[in-house]
N, CA and C atoms as a LAMMPS dump frame, in Angstrom:
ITEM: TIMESTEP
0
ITEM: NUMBER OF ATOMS
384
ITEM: BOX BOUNDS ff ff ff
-5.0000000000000000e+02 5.0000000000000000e+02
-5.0000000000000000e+02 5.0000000000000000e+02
-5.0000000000000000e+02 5.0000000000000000e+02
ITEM: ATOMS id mol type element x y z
1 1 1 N -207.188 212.289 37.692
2 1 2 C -207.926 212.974 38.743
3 1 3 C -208.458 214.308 38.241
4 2 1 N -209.567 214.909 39.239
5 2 2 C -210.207 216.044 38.602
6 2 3 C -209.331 217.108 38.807
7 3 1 N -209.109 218.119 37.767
8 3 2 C -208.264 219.506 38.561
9 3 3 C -209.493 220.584 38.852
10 4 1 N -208.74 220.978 39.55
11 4 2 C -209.841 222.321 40.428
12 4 3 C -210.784 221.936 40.846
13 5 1 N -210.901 220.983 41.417
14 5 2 C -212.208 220.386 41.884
15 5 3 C -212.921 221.256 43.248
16 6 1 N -212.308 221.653 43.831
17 6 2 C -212.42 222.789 44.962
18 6 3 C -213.449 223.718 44.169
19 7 1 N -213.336 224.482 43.133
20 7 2 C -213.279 225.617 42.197
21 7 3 C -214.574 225.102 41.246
22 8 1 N -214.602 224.035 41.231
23 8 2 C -215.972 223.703 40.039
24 8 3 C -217.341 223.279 41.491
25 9 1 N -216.319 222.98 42.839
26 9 2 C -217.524 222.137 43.207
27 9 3 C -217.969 223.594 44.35
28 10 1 N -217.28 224.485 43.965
29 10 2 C -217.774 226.114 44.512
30 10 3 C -218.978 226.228 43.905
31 11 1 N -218.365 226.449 42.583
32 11 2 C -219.463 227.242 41.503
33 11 3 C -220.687 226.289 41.591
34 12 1 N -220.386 224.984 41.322
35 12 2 C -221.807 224.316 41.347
36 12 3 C -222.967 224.345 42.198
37 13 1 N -222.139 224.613 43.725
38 13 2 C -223.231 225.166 44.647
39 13 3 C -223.652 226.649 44.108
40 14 1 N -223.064 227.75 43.913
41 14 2 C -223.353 228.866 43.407
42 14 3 C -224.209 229.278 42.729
43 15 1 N -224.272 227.953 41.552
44 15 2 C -225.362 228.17 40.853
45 15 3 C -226.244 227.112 41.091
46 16 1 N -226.513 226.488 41.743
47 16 2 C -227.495 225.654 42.861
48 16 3 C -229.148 226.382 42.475
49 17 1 N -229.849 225.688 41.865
50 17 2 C -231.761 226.09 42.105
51 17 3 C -231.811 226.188 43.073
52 18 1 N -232.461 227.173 43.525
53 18 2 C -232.581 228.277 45.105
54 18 3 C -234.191 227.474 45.306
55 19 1 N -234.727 227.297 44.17
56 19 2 C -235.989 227.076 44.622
57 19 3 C -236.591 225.858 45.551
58 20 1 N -237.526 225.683 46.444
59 20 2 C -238.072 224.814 47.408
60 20 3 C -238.444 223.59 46.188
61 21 1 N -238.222 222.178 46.675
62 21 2 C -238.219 221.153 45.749
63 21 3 C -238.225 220.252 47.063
64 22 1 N -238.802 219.121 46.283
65 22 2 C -238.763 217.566 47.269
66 22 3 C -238.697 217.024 45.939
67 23 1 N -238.317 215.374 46.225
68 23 2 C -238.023 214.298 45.78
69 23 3 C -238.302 213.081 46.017
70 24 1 N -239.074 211.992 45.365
71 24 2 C -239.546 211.076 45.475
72 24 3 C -238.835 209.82 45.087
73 25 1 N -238.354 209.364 45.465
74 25 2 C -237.348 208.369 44.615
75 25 3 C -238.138 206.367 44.987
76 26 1 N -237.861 205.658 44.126
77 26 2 C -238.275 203.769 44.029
78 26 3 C -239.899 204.446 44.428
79 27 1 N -240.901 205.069 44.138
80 27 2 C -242.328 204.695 43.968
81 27 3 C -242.58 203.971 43.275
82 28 1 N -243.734 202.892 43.864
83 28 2 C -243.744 201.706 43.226
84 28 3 C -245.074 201.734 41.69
85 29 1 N -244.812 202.694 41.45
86 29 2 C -246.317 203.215 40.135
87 29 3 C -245.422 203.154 38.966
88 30 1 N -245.474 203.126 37.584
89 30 2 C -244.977 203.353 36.311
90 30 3 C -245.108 205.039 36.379
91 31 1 N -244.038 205.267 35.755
92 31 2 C -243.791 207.004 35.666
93 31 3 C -245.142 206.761 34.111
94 32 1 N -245.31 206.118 33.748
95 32 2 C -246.104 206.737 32.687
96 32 3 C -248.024 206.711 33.291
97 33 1 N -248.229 206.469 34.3
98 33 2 C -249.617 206.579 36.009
99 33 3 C -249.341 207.804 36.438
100 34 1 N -248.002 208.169 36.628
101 34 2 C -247.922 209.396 37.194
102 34 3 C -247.769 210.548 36.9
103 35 1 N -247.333 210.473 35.176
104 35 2 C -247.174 211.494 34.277
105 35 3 C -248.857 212.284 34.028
106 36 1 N -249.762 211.418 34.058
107 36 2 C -251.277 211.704 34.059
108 36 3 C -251.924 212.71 35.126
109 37 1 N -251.673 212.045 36.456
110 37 2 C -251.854 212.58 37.585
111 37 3 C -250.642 214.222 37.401
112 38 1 N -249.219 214.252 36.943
113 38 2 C -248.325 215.039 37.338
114 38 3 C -249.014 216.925 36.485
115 39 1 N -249.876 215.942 35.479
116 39 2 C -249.963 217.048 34.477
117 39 3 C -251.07 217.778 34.87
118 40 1 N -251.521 217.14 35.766
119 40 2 C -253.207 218.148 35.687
120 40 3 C -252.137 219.24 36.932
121 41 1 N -251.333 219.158 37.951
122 41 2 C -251.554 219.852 38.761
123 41 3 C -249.828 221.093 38.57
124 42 1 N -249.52 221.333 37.511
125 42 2 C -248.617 221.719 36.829
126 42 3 C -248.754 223.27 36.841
127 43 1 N -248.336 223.87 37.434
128 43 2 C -248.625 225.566 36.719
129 43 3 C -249.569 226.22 37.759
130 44 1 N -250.183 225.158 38.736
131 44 2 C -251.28 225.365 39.695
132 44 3 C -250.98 226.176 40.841
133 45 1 N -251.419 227.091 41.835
134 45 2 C -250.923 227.108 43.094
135 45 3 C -251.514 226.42 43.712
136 46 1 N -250.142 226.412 44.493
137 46 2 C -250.318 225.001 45.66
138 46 3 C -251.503 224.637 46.453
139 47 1 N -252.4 225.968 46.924
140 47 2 C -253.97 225.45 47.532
141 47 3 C -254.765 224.898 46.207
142 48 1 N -254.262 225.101 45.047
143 48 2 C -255.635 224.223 43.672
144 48 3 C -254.659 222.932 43.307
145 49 1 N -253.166 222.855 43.991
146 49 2 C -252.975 221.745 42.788
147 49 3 C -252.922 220.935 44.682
148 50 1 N -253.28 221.129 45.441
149 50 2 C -253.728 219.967 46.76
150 50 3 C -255.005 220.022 46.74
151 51 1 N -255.614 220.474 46.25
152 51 2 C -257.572 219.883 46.26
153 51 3 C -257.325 218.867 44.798
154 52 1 N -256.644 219.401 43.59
155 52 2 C -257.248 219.031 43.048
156 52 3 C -256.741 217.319 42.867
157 53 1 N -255.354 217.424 43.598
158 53 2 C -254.826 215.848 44.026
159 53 3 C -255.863 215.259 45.121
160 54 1 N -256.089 215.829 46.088
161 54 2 C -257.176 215.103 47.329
162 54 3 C -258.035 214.392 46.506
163 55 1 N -258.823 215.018 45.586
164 55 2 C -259.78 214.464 44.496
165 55 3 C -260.087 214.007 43.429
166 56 1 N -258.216 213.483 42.795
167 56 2 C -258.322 212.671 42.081
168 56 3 C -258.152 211.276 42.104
169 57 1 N -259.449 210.849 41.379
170 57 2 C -259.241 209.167 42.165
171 57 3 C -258.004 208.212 41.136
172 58 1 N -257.183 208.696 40.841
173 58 2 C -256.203 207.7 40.756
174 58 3 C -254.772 207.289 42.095
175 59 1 N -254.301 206.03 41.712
176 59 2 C -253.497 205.696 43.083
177 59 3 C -252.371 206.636 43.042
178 60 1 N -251.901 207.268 41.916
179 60 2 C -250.736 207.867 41.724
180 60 3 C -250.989 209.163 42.491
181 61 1 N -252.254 209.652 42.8
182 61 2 C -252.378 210.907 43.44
183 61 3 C -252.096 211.184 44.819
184 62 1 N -252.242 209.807 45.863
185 62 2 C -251.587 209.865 47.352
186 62 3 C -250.19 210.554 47.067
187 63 1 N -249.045 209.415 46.855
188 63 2 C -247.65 210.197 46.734
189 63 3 C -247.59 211.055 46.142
190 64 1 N -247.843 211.253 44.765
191 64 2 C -247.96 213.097 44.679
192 64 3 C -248.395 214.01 45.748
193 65 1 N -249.503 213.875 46.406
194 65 2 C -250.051 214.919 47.002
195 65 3 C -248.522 214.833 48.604
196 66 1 N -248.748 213.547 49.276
197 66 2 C -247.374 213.591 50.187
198 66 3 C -246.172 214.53 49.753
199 67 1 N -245.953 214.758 48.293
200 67 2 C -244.945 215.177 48.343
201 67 3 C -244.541 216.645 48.076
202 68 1 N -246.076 216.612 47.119
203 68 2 C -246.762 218.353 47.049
204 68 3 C -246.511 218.62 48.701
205 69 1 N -246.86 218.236 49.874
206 69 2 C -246.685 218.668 50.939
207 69 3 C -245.654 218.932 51.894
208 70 1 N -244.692 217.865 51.279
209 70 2 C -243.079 218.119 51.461
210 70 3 C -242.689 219.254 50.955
211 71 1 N -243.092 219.16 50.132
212 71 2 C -242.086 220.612 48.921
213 71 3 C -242.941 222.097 49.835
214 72 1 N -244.02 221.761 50.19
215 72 2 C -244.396 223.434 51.095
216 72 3 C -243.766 223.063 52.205
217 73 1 N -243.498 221.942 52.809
218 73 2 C -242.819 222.153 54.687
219 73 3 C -241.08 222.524 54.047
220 74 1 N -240.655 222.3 53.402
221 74 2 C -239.694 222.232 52.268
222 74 3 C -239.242 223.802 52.267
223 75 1 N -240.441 224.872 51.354
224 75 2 C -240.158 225.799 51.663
225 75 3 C -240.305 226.81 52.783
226 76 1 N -241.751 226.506 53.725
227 76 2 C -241.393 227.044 54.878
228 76 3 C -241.017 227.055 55.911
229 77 1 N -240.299 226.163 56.223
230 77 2 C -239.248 225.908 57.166
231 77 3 C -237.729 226.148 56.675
232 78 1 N -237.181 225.818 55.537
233 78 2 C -235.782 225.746 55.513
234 78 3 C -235.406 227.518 54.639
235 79 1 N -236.47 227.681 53.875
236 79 2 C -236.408 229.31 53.428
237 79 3 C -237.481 230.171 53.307
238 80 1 N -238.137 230.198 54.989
239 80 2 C -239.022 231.257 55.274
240 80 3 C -239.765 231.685 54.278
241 81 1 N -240.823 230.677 53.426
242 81 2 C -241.784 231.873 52.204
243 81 3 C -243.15 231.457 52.741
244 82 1 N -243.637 232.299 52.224
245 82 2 C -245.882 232.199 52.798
246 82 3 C -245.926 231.513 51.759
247 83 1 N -246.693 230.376 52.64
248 83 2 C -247.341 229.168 51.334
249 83 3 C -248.365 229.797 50.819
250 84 1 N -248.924 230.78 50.948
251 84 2 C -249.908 231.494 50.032
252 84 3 C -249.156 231.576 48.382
253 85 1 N -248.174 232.089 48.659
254 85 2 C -247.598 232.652 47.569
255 85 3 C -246.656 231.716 46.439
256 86 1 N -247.012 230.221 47.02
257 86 2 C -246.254 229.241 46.169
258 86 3 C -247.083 228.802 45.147
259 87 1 N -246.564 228.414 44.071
260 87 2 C -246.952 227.537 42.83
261 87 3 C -245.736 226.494 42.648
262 88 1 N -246.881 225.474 41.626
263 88 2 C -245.711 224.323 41.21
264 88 3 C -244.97 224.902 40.014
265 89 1 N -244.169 225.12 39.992
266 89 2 C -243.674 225.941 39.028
267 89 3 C -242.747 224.294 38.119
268 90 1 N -242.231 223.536 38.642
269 90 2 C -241.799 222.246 37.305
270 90 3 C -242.437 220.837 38.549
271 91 1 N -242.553 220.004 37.832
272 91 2 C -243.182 218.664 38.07
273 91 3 C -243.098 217.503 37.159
274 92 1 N -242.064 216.739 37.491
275 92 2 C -241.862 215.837 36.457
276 92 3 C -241.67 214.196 37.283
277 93 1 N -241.617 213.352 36.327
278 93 2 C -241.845 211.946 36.723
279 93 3 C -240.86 210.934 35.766
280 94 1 N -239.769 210.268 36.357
281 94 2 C -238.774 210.055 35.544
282 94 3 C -238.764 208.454 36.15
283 95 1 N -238.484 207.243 34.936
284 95 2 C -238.512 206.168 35.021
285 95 3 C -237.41 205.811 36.173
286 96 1 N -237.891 204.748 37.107
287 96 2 C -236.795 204.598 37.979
288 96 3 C -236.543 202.953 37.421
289 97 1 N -235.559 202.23 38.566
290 97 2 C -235.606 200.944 38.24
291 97 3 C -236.658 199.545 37.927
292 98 1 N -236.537 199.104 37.39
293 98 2 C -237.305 198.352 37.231
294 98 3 C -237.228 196.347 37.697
295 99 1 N -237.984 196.177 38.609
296 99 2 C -238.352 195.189 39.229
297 99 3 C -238.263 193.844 38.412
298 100 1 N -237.38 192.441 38.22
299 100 2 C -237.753 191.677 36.993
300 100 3 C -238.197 190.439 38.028
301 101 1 N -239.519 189.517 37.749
302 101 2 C -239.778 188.888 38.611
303 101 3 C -240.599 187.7 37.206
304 102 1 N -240.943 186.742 37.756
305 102 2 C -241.359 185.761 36.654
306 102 3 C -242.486 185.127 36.989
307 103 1 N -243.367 184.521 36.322
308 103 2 C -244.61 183.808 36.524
309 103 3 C -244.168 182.228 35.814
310 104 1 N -244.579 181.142 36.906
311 104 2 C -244.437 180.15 35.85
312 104 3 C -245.953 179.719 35.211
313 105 1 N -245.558 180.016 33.695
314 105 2 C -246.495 178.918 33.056
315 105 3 C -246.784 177.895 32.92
316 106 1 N -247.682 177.324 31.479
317 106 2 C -247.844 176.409 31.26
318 106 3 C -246.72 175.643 30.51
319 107 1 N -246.954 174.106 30.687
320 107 2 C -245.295 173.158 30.369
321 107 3 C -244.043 173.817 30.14
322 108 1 N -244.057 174.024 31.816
323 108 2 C -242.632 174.185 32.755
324 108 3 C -242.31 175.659 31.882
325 109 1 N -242.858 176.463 31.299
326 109 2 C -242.159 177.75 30.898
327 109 3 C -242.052 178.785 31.823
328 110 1 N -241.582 179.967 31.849
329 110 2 C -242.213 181.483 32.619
330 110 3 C -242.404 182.307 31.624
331 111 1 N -243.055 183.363 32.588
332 111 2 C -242.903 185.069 31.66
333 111 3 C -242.652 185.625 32.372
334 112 1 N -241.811 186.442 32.094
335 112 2 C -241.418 187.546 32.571
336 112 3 C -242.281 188.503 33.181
337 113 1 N -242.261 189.661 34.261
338 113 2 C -243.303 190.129 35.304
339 113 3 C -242.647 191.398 35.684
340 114 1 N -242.544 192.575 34.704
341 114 2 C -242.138 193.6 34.946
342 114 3 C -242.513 194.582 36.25
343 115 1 N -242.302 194.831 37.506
344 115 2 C -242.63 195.714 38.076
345 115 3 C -241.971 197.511 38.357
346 116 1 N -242.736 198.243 37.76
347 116 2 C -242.054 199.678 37.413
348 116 3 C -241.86 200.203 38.447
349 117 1 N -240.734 200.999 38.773
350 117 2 C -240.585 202.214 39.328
351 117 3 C -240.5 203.686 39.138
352 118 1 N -240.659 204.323 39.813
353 118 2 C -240.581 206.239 39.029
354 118 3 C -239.789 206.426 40.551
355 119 1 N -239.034 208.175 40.033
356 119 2 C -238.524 208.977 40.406
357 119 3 C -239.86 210.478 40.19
358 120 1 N -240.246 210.954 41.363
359 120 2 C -240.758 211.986 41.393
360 120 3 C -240.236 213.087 41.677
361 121 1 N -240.281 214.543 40.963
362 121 2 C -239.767 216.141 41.379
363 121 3 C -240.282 216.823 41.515
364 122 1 N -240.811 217.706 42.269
365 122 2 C -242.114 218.594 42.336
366 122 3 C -240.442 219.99 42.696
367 123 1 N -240.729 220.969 41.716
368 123 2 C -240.338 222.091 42.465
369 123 3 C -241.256 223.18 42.171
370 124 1 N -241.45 223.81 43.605
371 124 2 C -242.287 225.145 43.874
372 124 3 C -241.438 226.873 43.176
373 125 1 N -242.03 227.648 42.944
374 125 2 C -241.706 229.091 42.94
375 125 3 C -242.349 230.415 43.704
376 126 1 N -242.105 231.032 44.442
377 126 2 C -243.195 232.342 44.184
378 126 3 C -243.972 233.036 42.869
379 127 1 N -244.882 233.491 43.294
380 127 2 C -245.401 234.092 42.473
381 127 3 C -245.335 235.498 42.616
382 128 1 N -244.21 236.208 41.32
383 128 2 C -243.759 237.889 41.34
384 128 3 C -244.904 238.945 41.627
């Protein structure tokens, strides 16, 4: 069993990222669709990196942008900040499970029919 578990699972909140974040978890896109879309809007504040998702025509840009919008109701509701003053400060896209499904071929064979999943993170910062 763990010792001090009281005492580690203190500190871990303690040192807890303070910062406003949402989470996307089983999207049905390949994290490597969304890594494309994740990068243009990286470093952006939040009014340039939501135009510039509204207007990119890939599919990966809806749930990003949904979640770009979570992460501002995210921070102004649960820790009072002016969405003026937010940026995406990290944004990443991490392989989730993956779907195994089969096609049958020709004389009686299959293939295999990978369908990808991602894990999405958008976390926001102020800007000092």
């Amino acid at each position: 069993m763990a010792t001090r578990s009281r005492e580690k699972a203190a500190a871990r909140r303690q040192n807890a990222d303070k910062r406003p974040h949402a989470i996307a978890r089983y999207i049905r896109i390949s994290s490597r669709k969304i890594k494309i879309v994740v990068d243009t809007i990286r470093g952006k504040s939040v009014r340039e990196a939501a135009a510039i998702l509204e207007y990119t025509p890939k599919a990966a840009s809806e749930p990003v942008l949904k979640l770009l919008n979570s992460a501002i109701a995210n921070a102004e509701n649960n820790l009072n900040l002016n969405r003026d003053d937010l940026f995406v400060a990290e944004v990443y896209a991490n392989q989730g499970p993956t779907l195994k499904r089969y096609r049958p071929r020709a004389r009686g064979s299959a293939s295999p029919i990978r369908k990808r999943t991602s894990h999405i993170t958008i976390i926001l910062d102020q800007v000092k």
